[in-house]
C-alpha positions in Angstrom: -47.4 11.2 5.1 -44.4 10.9 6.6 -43.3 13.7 9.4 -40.9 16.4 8.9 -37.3 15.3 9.2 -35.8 18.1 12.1 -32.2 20.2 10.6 -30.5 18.4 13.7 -31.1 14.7 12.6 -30.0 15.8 9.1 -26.6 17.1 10.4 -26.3 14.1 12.3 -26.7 11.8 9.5 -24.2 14.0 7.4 -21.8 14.1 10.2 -22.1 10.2 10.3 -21.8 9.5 6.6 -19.2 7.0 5.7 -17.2 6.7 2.8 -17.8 3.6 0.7 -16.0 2.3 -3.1 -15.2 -0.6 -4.8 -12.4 -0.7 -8.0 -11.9 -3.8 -10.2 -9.4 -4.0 -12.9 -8.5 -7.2 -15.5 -6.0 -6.4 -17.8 -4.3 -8.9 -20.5 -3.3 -7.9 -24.2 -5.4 -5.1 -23.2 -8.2 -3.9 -20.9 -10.6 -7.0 -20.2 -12.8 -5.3 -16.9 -13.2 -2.3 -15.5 -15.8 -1.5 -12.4 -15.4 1.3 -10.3 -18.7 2.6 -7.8 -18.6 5.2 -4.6 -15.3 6.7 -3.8 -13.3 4.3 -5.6 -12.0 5.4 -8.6 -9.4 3.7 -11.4 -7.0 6.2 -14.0 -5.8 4.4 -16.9 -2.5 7.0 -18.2 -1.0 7.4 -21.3 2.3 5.6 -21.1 5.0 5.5 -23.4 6.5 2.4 -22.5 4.9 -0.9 -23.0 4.1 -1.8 -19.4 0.6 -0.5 -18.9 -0.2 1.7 -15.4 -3.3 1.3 -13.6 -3.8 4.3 -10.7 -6.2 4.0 -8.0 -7.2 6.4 -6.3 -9.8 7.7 -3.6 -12.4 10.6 -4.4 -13.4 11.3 -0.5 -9.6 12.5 0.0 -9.1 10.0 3.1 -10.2 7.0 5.5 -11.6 7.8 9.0 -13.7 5.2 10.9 -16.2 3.2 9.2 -15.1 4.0 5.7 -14.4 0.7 3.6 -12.3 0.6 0.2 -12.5 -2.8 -1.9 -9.8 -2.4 -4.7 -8.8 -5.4 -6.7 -6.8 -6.7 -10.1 -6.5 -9.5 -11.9 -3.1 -9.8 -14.2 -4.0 -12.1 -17.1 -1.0 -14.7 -18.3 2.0 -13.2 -20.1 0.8 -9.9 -19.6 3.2 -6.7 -17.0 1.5 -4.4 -15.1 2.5 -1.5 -12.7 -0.1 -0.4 -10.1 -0.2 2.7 -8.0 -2.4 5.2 -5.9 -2.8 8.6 -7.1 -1.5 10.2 -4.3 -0.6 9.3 -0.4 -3.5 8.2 1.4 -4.9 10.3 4.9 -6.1 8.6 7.7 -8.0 10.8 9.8 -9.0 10.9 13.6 -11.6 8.0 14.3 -14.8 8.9 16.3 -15.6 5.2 16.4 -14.7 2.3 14.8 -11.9 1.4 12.2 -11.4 2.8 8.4 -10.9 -0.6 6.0 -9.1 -1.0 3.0 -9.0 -4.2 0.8 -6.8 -5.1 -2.0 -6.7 -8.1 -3.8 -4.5 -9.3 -6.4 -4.0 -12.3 -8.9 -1.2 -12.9 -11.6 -1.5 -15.2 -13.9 1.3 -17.5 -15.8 4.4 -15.9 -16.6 3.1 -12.4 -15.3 4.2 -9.3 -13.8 3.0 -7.1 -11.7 4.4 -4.7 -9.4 2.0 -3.3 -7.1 3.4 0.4 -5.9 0.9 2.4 -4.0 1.9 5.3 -2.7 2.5 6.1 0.8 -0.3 6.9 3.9 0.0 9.3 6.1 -1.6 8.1 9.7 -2.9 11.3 11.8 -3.2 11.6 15.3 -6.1 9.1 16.5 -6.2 7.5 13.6 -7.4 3.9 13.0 -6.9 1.9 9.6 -7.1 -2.0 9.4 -6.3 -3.1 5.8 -5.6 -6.2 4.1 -3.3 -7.3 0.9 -4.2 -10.8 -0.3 -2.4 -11.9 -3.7 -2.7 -15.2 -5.5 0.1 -16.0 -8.0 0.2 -18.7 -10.9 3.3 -20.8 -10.5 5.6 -18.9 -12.4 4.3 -15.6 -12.1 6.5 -12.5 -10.3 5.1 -10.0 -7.8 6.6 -6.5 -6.1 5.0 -4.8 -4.0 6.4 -1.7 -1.7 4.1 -0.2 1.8 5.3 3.0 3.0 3.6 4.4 6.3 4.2 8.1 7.5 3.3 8.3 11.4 2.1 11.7 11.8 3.1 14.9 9.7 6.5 15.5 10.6 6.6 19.3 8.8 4.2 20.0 11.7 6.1 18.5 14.4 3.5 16.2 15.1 4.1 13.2 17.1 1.5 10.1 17.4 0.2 9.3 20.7 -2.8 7.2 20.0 -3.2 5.8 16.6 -4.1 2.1 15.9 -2.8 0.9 12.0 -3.2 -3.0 11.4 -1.9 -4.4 8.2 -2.4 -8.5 7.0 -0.2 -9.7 3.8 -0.6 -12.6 2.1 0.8 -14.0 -0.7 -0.1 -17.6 -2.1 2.0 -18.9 -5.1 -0.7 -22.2 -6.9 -2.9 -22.1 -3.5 -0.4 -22.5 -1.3 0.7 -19.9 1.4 4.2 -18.5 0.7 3.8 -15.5 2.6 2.1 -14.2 5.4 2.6 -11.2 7.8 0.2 -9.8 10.7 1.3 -6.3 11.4 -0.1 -4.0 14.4 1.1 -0.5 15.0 0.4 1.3 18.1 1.9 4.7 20.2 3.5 2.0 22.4 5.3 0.1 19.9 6.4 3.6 17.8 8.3 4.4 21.4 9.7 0.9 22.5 13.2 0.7 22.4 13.6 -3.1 21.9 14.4 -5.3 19.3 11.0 -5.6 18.2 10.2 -2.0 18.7 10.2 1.4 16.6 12.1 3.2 18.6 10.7 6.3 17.6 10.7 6.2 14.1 8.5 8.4 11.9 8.3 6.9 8.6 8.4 2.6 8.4 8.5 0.7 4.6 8.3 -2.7 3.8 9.6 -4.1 0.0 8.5 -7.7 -1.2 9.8 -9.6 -4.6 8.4 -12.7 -5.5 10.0 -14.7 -8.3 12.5 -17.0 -9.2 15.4 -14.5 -9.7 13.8 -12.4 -6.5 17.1 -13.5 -4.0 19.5 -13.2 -6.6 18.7 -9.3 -6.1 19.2 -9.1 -2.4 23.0 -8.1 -2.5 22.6 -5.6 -4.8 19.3 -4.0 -2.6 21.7 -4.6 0.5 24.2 -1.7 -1.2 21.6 0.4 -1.6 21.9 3.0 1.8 21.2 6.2 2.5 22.0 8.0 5.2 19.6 8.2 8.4 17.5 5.0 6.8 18.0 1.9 8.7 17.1 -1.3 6.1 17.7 -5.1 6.4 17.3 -7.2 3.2 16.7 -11.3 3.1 16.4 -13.3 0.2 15.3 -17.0 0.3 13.6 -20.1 -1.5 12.4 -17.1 -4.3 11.6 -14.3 -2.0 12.8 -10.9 -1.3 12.2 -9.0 1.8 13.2 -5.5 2.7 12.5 -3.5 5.9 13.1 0.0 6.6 12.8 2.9 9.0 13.5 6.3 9.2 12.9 9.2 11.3 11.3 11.4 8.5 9.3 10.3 5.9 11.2 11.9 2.9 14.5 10.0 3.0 12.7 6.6 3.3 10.9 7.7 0.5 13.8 8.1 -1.5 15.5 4.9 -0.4 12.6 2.8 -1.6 12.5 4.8 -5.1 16.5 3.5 -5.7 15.7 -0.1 -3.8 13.3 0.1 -6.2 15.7 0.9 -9.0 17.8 -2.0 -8.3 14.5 -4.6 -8.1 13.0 -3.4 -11.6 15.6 -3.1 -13.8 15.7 0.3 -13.4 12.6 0.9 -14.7 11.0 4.4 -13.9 8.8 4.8 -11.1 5.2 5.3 -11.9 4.2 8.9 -13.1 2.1 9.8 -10.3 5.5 9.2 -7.6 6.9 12.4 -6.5 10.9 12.3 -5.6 
């Protein structure tokens, strides 16, 4: 028989559960796969256009260390998707160790999909390490938009130690098209150079892959708002767009008219709050 389990170690393992959850889409004429397990959920909304929304979203409410999300979609050939989270993702004060997310993407010939989660929200202490790898057939088109709130500005609240490391890829036929390491830290939120922050409280980055994708940039460059500071390139079928703000809500509402501009102005997902 085995001995009595004291309240104090069952408190402790409660206090050290982590948050695990894998979500798996396919979607062609219609749905081909669906797996969702743990924290990870998929919503599949009633739409009344014909582009088809998939929403992702995360039952535990937030990431703190050691939790790991796996989400992933595959775009079959010919067919337009729009993906989104259900709502801004928290990350929460670590007591050890990073929170994970993983997303994963494919898009098949002469496919669409515009990947638009919405933002997260990085708390003081926080630590996040996430990854976005995409494969695209040859001519396929991808968008993809990353808002990141540093700290809750309706609260005054001002990061000091927080640790947020994002990796993009993108790889058009195997081959690498698109790669960017990014590391956030207090230090580089307050440094004043070129490379720096400079004390901004809200950061987005915009991507467009597809043949027409630079043809858009001078219509994203007249896109401004007023206390958002943006710089768009567009080359050899890519467009990239980079943005800061000192709040969180008007960078918000610069990427919902960039994104405007890059879909045709096509409404934003139903789930986006402006």
């Amino acid at each position: 028989m085995a001995p009595p389990v004291s309240l104090a170690a069952m408190l402790d393992a409660v206090a050290h559960q982590r948050v695990r959850g894998r979500a798996s889409v396919a979607i062609g004429a219609g749905l081909r796969g669906l797996h969702q397990s743990g924290a990870a959920k998929v919503m599949l909304p009633k739409v009344h256009g014909p582009v088809p929304e998939v929403v992702f979203l995360n039952t535990a409410g937030g990431i703190t260390g050691g939790d790991r999300l796996d989400y992933a979609l595959t775009v079959e050939p010919a067919a337009q998707v729009v993906a989104t989270t259900q709502t801004a993702e928290r990350v929460y004060a670590s007591a050890g160790g990073f929170g994970e997310v993983a997303v994963d993407l494919k898009v098949g010939a002469g496919a669409r999909l515009d990947w638009l989660p919405q933002e997260v929200i990085a708390y003081e202490g926080g630590r996040l390490s996430r990854s976005l790898s995409v494969a695209l057939a040859a001519d396929a088109t991808f968008l993809f938009v990353e808002l990141l709130a540093l700290g809750r500005h309706a609260m005054g609240e001002h990061l000091s130690d927080v640790i947020l490391r994002d990796a993009r890829d993108v790889r058009r036929d195997g081959r690498l098209i698109y790669a960017e390491p990014l590391e956030v830290t207090a230090g580089l939120l307050g440094f004043e150079g070129a490379s720096g922050l400079r004390g901004a409280g809200a950061i987005a980055s915009l991507g467009l892959f597809g043949a027409d994708a630079p043809l858009l940039a001078e219509a994203a460059r007249a896109v401004e708002m007023e206390s958002v500071t943006a710089a768009v390139s567009g080359w050899d079928d890519k467009l990239i767009i980079r943005a800061h703000a000192g709040d969180s809500w008007p960078l918000r509402r610069y990427v919902a008219q960039v994104l405007h501009v890059l879909r045709g102005g096509a409404a934003l997902p139903r789930v986006w709050q402006i």
